[in-house]
DRENKOLDREN-17039 format. One record per residue (C-alpha): residue in three letters; x, y, z. Coordinates in Angstrom, 1 decimal. Example, Ala and Ser with C-alpha at 12.3 -4.5 7.8 and 13.67 -1.06 7.14 Angstrom:
2
REC  residu      px      py      pz
REC     ala    12.3    -4.5     7.8
REC     ser    13.7    -1.1     7.1
This chain:
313
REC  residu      px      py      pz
REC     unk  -172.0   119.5    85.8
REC     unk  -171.3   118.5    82.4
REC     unk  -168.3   120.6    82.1
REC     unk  -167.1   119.4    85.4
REC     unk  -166.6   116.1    84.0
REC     unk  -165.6   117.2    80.9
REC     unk  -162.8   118.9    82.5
REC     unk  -162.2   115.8    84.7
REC     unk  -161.8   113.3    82.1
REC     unk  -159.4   116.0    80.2
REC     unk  -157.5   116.2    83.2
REC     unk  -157.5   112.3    83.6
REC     unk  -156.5   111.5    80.1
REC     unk  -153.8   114.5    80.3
REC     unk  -152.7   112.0    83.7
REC     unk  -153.0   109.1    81.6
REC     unk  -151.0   110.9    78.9
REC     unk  -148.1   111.5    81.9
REC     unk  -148.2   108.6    82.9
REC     unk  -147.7   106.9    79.6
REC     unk  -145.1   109.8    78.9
REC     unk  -143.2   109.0    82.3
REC     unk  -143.1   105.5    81.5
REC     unk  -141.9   106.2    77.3
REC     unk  -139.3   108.1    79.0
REC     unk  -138.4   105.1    81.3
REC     unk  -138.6   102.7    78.0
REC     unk  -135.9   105.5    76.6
REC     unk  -133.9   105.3    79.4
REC     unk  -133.2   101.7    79.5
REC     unk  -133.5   101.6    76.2
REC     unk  -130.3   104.3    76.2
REC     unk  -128.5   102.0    78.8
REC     unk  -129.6    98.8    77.1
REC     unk  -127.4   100.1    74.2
REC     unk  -124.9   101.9    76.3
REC     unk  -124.3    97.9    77.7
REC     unk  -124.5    96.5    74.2
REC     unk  -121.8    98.8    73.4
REC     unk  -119.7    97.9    76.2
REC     unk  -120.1    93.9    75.5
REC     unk  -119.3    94.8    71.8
REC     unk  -116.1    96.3    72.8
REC     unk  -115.5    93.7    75.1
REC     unk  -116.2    90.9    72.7
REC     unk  -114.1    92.6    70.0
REC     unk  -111.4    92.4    72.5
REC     unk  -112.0    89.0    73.2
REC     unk  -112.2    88.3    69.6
REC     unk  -108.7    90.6    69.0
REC     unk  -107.2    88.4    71.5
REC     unk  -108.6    84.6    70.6
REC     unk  -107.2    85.8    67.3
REC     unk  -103.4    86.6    68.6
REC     unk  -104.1    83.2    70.5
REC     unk  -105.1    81.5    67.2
REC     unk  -101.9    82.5    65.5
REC     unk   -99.8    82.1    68.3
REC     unk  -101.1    78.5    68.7
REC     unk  -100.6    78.0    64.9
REC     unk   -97.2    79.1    65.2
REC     unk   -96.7    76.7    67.6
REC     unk   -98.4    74.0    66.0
REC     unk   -96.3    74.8    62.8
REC     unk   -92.9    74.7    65.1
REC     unk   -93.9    71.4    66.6
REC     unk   -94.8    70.0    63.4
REC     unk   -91.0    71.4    61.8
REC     unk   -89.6    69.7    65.4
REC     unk   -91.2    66.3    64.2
REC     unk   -90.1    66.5    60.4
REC     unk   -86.5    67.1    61.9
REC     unk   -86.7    64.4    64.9
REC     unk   -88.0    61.1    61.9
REC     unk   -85.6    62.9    60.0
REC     unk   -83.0    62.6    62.4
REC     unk   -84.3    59.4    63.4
REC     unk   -84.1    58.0    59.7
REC     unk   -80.3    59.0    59.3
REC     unk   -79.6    57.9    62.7
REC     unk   -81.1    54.2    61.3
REC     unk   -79.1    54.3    58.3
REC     unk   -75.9    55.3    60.1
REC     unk   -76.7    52.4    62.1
REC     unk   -77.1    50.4    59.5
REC     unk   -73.7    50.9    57.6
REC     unk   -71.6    50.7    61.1
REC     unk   -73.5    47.5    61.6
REC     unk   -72.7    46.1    57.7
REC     unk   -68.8    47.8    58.6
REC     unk   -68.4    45.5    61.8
REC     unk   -70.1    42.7    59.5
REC     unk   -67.7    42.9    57.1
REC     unk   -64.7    43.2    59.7
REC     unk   -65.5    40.6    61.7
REC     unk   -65.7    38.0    58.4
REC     unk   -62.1    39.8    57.1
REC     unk   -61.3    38.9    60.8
REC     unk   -62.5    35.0    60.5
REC     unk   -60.6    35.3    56.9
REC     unk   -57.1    36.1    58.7
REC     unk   -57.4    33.9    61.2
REC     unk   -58.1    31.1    58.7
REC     unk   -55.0    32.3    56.6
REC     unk   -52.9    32.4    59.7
REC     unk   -54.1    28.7    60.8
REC     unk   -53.3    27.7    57.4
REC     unk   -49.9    29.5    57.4
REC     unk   -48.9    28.4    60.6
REC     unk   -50.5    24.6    59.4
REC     unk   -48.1    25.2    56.6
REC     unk   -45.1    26.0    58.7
REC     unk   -45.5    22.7    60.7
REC     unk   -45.3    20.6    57.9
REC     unk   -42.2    22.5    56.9
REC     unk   -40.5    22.2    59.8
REC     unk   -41.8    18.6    59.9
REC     unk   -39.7    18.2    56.5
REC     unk   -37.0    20.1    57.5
REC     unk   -36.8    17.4    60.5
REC     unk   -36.6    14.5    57.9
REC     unk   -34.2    16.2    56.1
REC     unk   -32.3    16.5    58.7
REC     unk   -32.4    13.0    59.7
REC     unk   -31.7    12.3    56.3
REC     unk   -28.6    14.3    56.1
REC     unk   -27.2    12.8    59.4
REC     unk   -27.9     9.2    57.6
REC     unk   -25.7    10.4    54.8
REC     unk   -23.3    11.7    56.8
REC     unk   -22.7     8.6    58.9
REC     unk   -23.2     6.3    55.7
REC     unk   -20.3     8.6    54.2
REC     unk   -18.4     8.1    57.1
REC     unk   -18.5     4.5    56.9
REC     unk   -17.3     4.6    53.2
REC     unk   -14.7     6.8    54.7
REC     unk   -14.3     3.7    57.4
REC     unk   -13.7     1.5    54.6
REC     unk   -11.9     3.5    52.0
REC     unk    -8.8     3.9    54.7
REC     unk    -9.1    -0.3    55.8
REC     unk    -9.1    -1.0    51.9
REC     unk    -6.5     1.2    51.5
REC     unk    -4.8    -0.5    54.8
REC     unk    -5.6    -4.2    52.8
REC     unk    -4.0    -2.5    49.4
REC     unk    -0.9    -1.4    51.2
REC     unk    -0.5    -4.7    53.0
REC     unk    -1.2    -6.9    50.1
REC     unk     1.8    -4.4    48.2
REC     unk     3.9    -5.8    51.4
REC     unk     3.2    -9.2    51.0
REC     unk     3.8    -8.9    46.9
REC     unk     6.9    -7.1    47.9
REC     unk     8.0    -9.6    50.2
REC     unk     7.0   -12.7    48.1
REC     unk     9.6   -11.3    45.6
REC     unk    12.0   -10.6    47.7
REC     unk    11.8   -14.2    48.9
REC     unk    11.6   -15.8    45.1
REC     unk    13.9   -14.2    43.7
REC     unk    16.8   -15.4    46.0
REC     unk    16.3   -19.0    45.8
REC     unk    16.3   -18.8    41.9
REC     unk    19.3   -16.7    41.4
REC     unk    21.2   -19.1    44.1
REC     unk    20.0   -22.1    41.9
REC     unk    21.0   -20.4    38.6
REC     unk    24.3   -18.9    40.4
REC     unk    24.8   -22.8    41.3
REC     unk    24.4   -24.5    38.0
REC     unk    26.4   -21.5    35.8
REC     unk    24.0   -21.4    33.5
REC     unk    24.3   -17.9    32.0
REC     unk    21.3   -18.5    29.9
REC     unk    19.0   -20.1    32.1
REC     unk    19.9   -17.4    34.5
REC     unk    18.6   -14.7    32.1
REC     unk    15.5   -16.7    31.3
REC     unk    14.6   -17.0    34.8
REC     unk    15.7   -13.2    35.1
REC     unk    13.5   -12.2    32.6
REC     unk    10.8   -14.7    33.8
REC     unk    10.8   -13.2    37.0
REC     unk    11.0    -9.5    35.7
REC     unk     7.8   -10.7    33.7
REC     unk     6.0   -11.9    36.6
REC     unk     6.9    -9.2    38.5
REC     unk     5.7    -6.8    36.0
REC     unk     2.4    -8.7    35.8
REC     unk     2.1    -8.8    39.3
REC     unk     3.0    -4.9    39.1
REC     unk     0.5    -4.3    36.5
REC     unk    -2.1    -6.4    38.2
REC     unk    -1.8    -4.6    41.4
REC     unk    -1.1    -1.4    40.0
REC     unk    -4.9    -2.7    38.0
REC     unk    -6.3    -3.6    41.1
REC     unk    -5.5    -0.7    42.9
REC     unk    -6.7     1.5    40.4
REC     unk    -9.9     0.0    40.4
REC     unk   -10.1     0.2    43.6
REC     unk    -8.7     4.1    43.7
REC     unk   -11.6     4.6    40.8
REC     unk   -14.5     2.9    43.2
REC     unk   -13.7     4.8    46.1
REC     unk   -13.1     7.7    43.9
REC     unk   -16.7     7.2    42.3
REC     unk   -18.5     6.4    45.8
REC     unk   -16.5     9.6    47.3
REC     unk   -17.6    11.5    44.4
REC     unk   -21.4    10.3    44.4
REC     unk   -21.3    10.5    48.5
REC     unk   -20.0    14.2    48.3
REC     unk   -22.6    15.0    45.8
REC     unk   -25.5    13.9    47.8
REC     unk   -23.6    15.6    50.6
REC     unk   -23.8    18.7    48.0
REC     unk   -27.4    18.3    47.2
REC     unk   -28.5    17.9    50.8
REC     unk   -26.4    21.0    51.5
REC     unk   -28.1    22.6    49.0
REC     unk   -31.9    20.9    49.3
REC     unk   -31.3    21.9    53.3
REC     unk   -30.1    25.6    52.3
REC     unk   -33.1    26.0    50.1
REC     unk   -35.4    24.5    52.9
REC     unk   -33.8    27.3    54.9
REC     unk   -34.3    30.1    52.6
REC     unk   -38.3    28.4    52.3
REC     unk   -38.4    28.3    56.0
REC     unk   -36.6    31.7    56.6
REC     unk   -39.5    32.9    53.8
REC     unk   -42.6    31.4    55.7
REC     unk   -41.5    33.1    58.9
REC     unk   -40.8    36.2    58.0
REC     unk   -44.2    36.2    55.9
REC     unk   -46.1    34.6    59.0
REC     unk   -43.9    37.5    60.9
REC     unk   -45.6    39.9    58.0
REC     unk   -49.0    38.5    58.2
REC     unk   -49.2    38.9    62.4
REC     unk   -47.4    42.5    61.9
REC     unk   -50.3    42.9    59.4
REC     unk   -52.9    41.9    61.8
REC     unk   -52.0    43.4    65.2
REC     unk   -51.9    47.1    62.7
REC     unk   -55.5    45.6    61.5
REC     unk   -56.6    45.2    64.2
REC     unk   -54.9    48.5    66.4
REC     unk   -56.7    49.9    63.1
REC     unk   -60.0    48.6    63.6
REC     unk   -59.8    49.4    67.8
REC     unk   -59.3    52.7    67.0
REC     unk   -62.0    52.9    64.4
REC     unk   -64.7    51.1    66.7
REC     unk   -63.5    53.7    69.5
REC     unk   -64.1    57.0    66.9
REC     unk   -67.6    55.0    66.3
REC     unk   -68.4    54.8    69.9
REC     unk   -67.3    58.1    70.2
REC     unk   -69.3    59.7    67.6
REC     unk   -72.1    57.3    68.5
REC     unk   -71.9    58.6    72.3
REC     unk   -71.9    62.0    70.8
REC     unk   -74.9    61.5    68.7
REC     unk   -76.2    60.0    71.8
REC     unk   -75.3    63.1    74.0
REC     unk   -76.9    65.3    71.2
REC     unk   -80.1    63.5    70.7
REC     unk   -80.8    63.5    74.7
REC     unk   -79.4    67.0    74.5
REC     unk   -82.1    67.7    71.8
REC     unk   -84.9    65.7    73.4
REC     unk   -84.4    68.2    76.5
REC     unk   -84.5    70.5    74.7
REC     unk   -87.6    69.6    73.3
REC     unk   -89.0    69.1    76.6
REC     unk   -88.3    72.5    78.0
REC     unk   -90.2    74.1    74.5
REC     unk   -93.3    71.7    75.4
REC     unk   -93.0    72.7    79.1
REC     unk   -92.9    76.5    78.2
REC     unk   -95.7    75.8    76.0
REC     unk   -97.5    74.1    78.5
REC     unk   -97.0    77.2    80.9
REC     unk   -97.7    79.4    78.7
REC     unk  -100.9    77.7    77.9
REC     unk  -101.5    77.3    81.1
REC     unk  -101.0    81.3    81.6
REC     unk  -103.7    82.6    78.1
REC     unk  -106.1    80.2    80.0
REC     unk  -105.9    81.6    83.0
REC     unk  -105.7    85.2    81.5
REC     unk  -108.9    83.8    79.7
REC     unk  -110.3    83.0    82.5
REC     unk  -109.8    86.0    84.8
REC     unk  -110.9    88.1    81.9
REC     unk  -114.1    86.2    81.6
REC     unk  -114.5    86.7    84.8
REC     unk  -113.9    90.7    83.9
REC     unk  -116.7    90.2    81.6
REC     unk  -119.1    88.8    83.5
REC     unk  -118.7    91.2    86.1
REC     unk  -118.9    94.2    84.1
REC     unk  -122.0    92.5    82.9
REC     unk  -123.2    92.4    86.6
REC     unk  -122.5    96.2    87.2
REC     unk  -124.1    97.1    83.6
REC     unk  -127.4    94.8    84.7
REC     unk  -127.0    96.7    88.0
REC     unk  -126.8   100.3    86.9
């Protein structure tokens, strides 16, 4: 009896003992596959961590390329400010040289009246002298008209005394009174001779004098109206310079505003041409973040289902 139970509760601890074996060998089982999945996640996490990495440096990369894009776009930005800057000072300082031309050409042409105004009372003065010397003309010929008749008259007054004396002397035979009277007469006539001759040499010397002082003003309005000429001739061919001057300033300064609105169109064209291409880089980033998320994502989803079939084996 007692060996009965002895060799029942051997055999029930040698069950026990399989029992407790059975289950070690079940502990080492999923113990074995517990490890074979911890393996698997490492791999998978290493994987994950190979490719955060490559993400990592790809996004620095990019970071670093957007930040360089930046630098060069204030750069770009700065000199595009300055440029500004001088062509706006440039049409500052052409428009004032402008204002300073058309000031010198108001005061040229301001000038050029007041020339011409003189010129005009020159002329006018001129014409005076003219008709002033034509009037001394007038009365040098009637003076000389007066002279030549008075000569007539003195002519003719001798003429008519001399005959009534020699008929008296001629009368009366006196020889001597007859020269006296002769001589008397040759006397008178002399006087009256050398008083007309006098007279008309005065005369010939006053209208010699007012011919003389008439042609020299004549002269020196010739000449005062030859030099306003020369003055006038002078300010029109330098107004004639100063508008030639101009109209090349100014074709000058249209062709020079055209090149810079060309080259500021072009600068134009290139930063839109820039900024598009700028857009397309952040557009292809975006996509191709949009892409390593997704891959992310699907291969999370990898994960986690390899982690279902590891928890399910």
């Amino acid at each position: 009896m007692a060996s009965n139970f002895s060799i029942g509760l051997i055999g029930l601890v040698v069950v026990v003992m399989m029992l407790q074996l059975y289950k070690i060998q079940n502990l080492g089982s999923e113990l074995q596959n517990q490890m074979m999945k911890s393996e698997t996640l490492k791999k998978f996490m290493l994987e994950d961590l190979e490719s955060c990495e490559q993400r990592t440096k790809s996004c620095k990369t990019d970071l670093k390329q957007a930040e360089e894009g930046k630098t060069l776009q204030r750069s770009f930005e700065q000199q595009m400010k300055k440029r500004l800057g001088e062509v706006m000072e440039k049409l500052n300082m052409m428009e004032s040289e402008k204002n300073q031309i058309q000031n010198e050409k108001l005061s040229v042409e301001s000038k050029l009246q007041s020339v011409l105004a003189e010129v005009s009372v020159k002329d006018k003065e001129r014409e005076n002298a003219l008709k002033e010397a034509q009037k001394y003309h007038e009365l040098y010929l009637k003076g000389n008209d007066l002279l030549n008749s008075m000569r007539e008259e003195n002519k003719m007054i001798q003429s008519k005394t001399a005959k009534p004396v020699g008929e008296i002397v001629s009368a009366l035979g006196n020889n001597s009174l007859k020269v006296r009277v002769e001589r008397e007469d040759k006397e008178t006539a002399n006087q009256e001779k050398l008083s007309s001759e006098k007279q008309a040499q005065g005369q010939n010397e006053a209208k010699e004098k007012e011919r003389k002082e008439t042609t020299k003003k004549t002269e020196q309005e010739v000449k005062e109206e030859g030099e306003l000429k020369e003055n006038v001739n002078a300010e029109e061919k330098k107004t004639e310079e100063v508008k030639k001057e101009e109209s090349e300033k100014e074709m000058k300064g249209v062709e020079t505003r055209k090149e810079k609105r060309e080259a500021t169109e072009k600068k134009k064209e290139e930063v839109v041409v820039k900024e598009e291409a700028k857009k397309e880089e952040e557009r292809e980033a975006a996509e191709k973040r949009k892409e390593e998320a997704k891959i992310e994502e699907e291969e999370e989803e990898n994960n986690n289902a390899r982690e279902i079939e590891v928890e399910e084996e």
